[in-house]
C-alpha positions in Angstrom: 5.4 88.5 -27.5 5.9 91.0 -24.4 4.2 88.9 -21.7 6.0 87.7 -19.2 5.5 84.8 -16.4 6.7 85.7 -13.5 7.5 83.5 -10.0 10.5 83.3 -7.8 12.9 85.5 -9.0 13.0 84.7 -12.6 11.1 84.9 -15.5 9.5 82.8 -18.6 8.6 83.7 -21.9 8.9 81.4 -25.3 10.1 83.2 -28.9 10.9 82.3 -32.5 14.7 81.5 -33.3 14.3 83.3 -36.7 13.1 87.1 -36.5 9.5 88.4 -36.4 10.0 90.4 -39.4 11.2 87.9 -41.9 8.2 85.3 -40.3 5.6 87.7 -40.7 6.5 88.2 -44.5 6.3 84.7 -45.0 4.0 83.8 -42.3 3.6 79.9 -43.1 7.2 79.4 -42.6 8.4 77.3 -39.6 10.6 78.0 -36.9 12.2 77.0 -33.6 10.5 78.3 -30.7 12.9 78.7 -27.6 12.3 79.2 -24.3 13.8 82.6 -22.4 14.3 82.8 -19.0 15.7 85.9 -17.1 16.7 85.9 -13.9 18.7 88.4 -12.0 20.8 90.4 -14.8 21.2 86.7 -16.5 19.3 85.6 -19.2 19.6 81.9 -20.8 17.7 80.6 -23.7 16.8 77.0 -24.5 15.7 75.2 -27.3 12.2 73.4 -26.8 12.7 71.0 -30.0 9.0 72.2 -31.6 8.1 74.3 -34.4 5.7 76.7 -35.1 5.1 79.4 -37.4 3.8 82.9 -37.4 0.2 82.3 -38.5 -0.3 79.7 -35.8 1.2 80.9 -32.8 -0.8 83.1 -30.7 1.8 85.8 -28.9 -0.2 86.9 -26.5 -0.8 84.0 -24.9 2.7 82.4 -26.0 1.3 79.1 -27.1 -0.4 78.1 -30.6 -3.6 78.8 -31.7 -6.6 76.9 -31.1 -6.6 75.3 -34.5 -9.0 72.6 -35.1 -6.2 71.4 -38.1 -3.2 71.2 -36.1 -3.8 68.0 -34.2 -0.9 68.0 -31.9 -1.2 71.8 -30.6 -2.6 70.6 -27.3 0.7 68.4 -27.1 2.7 71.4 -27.9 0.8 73.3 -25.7 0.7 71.0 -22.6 4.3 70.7 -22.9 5.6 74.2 -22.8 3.1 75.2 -19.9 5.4 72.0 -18.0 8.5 73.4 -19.4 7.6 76.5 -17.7 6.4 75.4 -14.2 8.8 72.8 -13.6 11.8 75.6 -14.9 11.2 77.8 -12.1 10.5 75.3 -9.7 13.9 74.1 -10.2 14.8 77.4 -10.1 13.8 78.1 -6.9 15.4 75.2 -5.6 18.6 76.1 -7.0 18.3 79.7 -5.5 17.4 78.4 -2.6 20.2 76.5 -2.2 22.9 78.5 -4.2 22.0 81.6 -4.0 23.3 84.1 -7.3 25.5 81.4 -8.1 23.1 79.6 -10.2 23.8 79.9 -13.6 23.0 78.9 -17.0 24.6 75.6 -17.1 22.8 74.5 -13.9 19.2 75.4 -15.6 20.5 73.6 -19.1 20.9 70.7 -17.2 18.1 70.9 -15.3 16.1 71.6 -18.8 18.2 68.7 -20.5 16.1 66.5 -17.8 12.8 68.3 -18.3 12.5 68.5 -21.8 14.7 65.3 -23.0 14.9 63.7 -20.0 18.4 62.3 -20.4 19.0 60.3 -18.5 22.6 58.1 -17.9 23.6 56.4 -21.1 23.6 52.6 -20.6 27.1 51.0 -20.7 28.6 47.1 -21.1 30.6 48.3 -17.9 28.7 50.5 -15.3 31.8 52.3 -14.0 31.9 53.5 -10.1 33.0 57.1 -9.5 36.6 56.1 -8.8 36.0 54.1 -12.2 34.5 57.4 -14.0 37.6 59.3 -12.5 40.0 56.7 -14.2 38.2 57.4 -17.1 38.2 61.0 -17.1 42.2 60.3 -17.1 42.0 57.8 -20.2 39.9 60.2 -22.3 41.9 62.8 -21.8 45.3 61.2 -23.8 47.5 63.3 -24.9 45.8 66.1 -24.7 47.0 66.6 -21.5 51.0 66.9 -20.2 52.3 64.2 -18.1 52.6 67.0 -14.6 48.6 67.2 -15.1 48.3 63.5 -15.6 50.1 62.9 -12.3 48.4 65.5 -9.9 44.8 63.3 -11.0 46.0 60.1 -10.2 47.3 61.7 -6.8 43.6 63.1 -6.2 42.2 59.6 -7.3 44.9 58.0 -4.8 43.9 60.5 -2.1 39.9 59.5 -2.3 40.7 56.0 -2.1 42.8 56.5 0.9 39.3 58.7 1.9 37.3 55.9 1.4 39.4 53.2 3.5 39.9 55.5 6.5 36.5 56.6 6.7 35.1 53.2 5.6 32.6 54.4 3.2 32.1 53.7 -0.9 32.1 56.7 -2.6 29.4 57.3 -5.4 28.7 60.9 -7.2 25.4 61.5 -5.1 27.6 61.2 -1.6 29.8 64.6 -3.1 28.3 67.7 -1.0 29.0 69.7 1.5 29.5 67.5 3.8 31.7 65.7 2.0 33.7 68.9 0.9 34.3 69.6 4.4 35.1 66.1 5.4 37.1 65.4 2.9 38.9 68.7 3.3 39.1 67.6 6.8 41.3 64.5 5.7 43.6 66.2 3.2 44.5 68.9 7.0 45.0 65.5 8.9 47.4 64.5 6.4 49.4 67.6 6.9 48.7 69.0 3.2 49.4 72.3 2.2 46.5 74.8 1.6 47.7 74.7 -1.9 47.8 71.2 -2.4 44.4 70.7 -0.6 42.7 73.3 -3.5 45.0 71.6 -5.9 42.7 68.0 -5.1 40.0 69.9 -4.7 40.0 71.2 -8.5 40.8 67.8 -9.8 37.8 66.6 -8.0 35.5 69.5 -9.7 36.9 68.4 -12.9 36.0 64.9 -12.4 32.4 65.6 -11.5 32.0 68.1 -14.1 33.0 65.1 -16.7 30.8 62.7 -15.2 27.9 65.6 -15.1 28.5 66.0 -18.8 29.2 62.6 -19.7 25.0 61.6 -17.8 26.7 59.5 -14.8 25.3 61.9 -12.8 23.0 64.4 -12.4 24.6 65.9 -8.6 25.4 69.1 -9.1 26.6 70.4 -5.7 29.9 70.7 -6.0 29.0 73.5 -8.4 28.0 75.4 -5.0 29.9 78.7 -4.4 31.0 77.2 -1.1 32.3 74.2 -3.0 35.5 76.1 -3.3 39.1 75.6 -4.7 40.9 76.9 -1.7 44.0 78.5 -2.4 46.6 80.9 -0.7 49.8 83.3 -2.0 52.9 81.7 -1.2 56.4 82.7 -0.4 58.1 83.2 -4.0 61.5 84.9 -4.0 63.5 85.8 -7.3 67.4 86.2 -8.0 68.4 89.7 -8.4 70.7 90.8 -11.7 73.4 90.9 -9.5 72.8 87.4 -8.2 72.1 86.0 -11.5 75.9 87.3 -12.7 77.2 85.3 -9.9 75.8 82.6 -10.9 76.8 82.8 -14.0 80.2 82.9 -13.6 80.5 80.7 -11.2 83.7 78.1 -12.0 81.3 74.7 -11.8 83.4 72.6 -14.4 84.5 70.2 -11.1 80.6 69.1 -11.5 78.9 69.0 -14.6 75.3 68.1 -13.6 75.6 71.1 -11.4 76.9 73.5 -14.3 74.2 71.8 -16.7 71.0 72.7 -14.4 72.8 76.0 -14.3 73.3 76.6 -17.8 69.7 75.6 -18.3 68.4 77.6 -15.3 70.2 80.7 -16.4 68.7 80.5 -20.1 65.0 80.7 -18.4 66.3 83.9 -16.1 67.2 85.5 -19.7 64.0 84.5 -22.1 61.3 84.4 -19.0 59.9 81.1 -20.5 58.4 78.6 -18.2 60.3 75.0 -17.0 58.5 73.2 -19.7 59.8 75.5 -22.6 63.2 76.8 -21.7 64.4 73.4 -20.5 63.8 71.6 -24.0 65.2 74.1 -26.5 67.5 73.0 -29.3 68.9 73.5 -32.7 65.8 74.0 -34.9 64.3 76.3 -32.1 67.1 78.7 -33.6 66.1 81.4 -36.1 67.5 84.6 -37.1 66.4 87.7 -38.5 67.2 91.0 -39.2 71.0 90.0 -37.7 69.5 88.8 -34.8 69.6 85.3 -33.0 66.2 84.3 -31.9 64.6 81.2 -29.7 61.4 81.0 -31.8 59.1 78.2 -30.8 55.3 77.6 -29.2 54.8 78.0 -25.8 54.0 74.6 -24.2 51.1 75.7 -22.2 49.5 77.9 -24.8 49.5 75.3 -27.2 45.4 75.8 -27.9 46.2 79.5 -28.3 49.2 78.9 -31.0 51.1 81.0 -29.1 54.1 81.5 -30.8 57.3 83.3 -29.2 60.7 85.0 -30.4 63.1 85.2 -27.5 66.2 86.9 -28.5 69.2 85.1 -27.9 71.7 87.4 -25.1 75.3 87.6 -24.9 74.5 85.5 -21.5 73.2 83.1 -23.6 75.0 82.7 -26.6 78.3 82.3 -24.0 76.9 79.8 -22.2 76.3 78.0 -25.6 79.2 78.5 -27.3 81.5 77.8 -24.3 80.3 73.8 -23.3 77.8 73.2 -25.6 79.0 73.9 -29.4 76.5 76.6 -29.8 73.3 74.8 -29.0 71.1 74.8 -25.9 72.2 72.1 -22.7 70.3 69.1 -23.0 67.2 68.5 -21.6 67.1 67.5 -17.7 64.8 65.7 -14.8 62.9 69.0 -13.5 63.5 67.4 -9.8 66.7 67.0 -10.0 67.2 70.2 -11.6 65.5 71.9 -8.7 67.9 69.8 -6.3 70.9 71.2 -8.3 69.7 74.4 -7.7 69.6 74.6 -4.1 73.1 72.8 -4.0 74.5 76.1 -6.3 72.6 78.5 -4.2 74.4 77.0 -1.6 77.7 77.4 -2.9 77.1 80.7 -3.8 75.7 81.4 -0.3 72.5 83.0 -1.2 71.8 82.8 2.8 69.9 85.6 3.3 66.7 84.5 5.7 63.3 84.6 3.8 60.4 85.1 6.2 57.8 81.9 4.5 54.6 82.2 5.6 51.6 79.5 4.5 49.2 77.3 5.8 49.6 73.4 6.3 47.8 70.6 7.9 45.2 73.8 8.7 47.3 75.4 10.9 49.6 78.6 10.0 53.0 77.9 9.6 55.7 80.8 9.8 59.7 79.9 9.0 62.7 81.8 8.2 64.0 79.4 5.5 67.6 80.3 3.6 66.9 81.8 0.2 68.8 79.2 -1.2 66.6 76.8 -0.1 63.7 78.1 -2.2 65.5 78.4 -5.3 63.4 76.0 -8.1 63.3 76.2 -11.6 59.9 78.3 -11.8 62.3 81.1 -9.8 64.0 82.1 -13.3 60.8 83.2 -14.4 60.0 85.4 -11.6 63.7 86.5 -11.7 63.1 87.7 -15.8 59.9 89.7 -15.0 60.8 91.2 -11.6 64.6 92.6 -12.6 62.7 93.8 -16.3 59.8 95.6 -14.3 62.1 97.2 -12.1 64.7 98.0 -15.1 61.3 100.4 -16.2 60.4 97.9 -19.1 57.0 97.9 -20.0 54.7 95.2 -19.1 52.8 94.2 -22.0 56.8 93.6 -23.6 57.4 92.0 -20.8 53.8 89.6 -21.3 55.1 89.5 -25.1 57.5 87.2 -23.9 56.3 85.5 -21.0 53.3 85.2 -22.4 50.7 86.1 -19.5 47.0 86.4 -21.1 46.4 89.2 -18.3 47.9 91.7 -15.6 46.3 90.5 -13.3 48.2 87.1 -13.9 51.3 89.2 -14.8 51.5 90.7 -11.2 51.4 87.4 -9.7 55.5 87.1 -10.6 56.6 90.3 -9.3 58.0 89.7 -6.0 58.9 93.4 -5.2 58.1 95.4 -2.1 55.5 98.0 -2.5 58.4 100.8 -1.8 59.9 99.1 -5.0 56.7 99.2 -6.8 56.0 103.0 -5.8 60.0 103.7 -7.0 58.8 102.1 -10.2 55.5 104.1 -10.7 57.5 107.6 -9.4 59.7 106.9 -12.9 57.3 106.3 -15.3 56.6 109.8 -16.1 53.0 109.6 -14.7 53.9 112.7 -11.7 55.7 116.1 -12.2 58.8 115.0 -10.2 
């Protein structure tokens, strides 16, 4: 079974599922045979649906054996040679067209044609694409958090909006290029962000890749390196230890929503949790062990992982509790108006200091000195816990213990330090002779 087919980059060969070995000692036994194909450094097997077994298949020749008993080997036969030509002429065109980005996904579906030929299911309701998009949503349920639900119906809202201004119907075989660009085009007319434009962009992948999967389509352009989710690294600040003690003990009793979003703020600068975990904590999120109050609950976002954290409850914390709130966590609050309480308070405090903001909108570069009050939000209390404990010399992966960053890489996305910071930091870990 060595021989190879070889044509435009990639290559064919067919094999038994089950092991050479264990079908040569029992060489009437039947097995799967697959098809191989290698192309580049990838490699991507398929499953061809026929069986065959080690006294009737020829490997030399990869195909079986001119058996005057086995009246559907010329079937067999006829159909792997088509499996193979019509494989690496799709091949080709994919290369052609996306370069190393073709991967094995692309050829399964391309196979899933070939060999099964699927084909659209039929349906009592033959949905349109904003129709399929609406039922991407619906599928979904609960599996999904009601922020997520909301940013798809804004990218549904968005290409319907597309569709009236450029007078068109949209339908799965129109999403290309062209499109991408166009569409992109629309989302820089409407002064979007270059965030927010990525963020639609995404959603859109995601609803083509459910209506690939799902056989309402069989486009699969927008899997094109070019088809990208564009994206850019925004202007994040975080509240220094210093800052976060002023806040703290800032007199707000004259306005209780504004102490509340506070309270609730400060708790997410001391246990580094996101919005969605620190701002729902209550009684039975309170364990202790070994003497020691703990937060213990499962991170909202890492659900699927069963992330699980401990967060140990401060002095900070177990002040603010026992002072307005009978020893349990604030009650829940509105995110938005959270995040407008906070700029109120960093008012107050006069956080003034001028942040240079740099990003792109409507496709044009936009630089601002904004007050650094102005850019306080609810996600900041994160940054603020990793930041001050990276340059207190705490290790990251404790720090990630709590936070609960899967990588580094992610990790160093929240520390907003200059480099000179960062080079302080590294001088004192005991890495040079200083």
């Amino acid at each position: 079974m060595k021989t190879l087919i070889h044509r435009s980059k990639g290559s064919v060969r067919y094999a038994f599922k089950d092991s050479i070995k264990l079908l040569e000692n029992n060489k009437s036994k039947q097995s799967l045979i697959y098809l191989f194909f290698t192309y580049g450094t990838k490699r991507f097997k398929y499953s061809t649906g026929f069986k065959s077994c080690f006294a009737h298949w020829d490997f030399k020749k990869q195909r079986i054996k001119n058996i005057s008993s086995l009246t559907n080997k010329d079937e067999v036969n006829s159909s792997l040679k088509k499996y193979e030509e019509e494989l690496l002429e799709k091949y080709r065109e994919l290369y052609n067209e996306y370069g190393e980005a073709v991967n094995n996904q692309m050829l399964k579906d391309e196979l899933d044609i070939i060999v099964r030929k699927k084909k659209k299911e039929p349906t009592n309701e033959e949905l349109d694409f904003i129709g399929v998009c609406n039922k991407f949503i619906t599928d979904k349920g609960n599996s999904i958090t009601p922020v997520t639900k909301r940013v798809y119906k804004q990218a549904i809202t968005h290409l319907e909006s597309y569709e009236k201004e450029k007078n068109v119907t949209l339908t799965f075989d129109i999403i290309d290029m062209n499109f991408y660009n166009s569409f992109k085009s629309y989302l820089e007319d409407g002064d979007f962000s270059l965030n927010t434009i990525g963020k639609h962009i995404k959603t859109l992948k995601s609803f083509m890749n459910y209506a690939l999967i799902e056989g309402y389509t069989e486009n699969i352009k927008f899997k094109s390196k070019d088809f990208k989710v564009v994206k850019e690294i925004t202007t994040e600040i975080f509240l220094t230890e210093e800052e976060i003690a002023e806040m703290h003990k800032k007199d707000l009793s004259k306005n209780p929503e504004y102490e509340r979003a506070r309270d609730i703020f400060l708790i997410g600068c001391y246990t580094g949790q996101r919005i969605s975990d620190y701002n729902k904590l209550s009684k039975d999120d309170i364990v202790t062990k070994d003497g020691i109050d703990y937060f213990k609950f499962r991170q909202h976002k890492n659900k699927k992982y069963n992330r699980i954290v401990m967060c140990p409850i401060t002095k900070e914390i177990r002040e603010i509790m026992d002072k307005r709130y009978n020893g349990l966590p604030p009650k829940k609050m509105s995110e938005p108006v959270m995040n407008r309480y906070l700029k109120k308070i960093g008012e107050i405090l006069e956080f003034n200091e001028l942040v240079k903001c740099e990003y792109t909108k409507g496709g044009k570069e936009v630089r601002k000195m904004i007050p650094k009050y102005d850019l306080i939000s609810s996600h900041t209390a994160r940054r603020s816990f990793c930041t001050n404990k990276y340059k207190k010399g705490m290790n990251i992966f404790d720090i990630m213990l709590f936070t609960g960053h899967s990588t580094e890489k992610e990790f160093y996305k929240y520390i907003r330090i200059k480099d000179e910071e960062r080079a302080a930091h590294i001088a004192k870990s005991g890495f040079f002779n200083i």
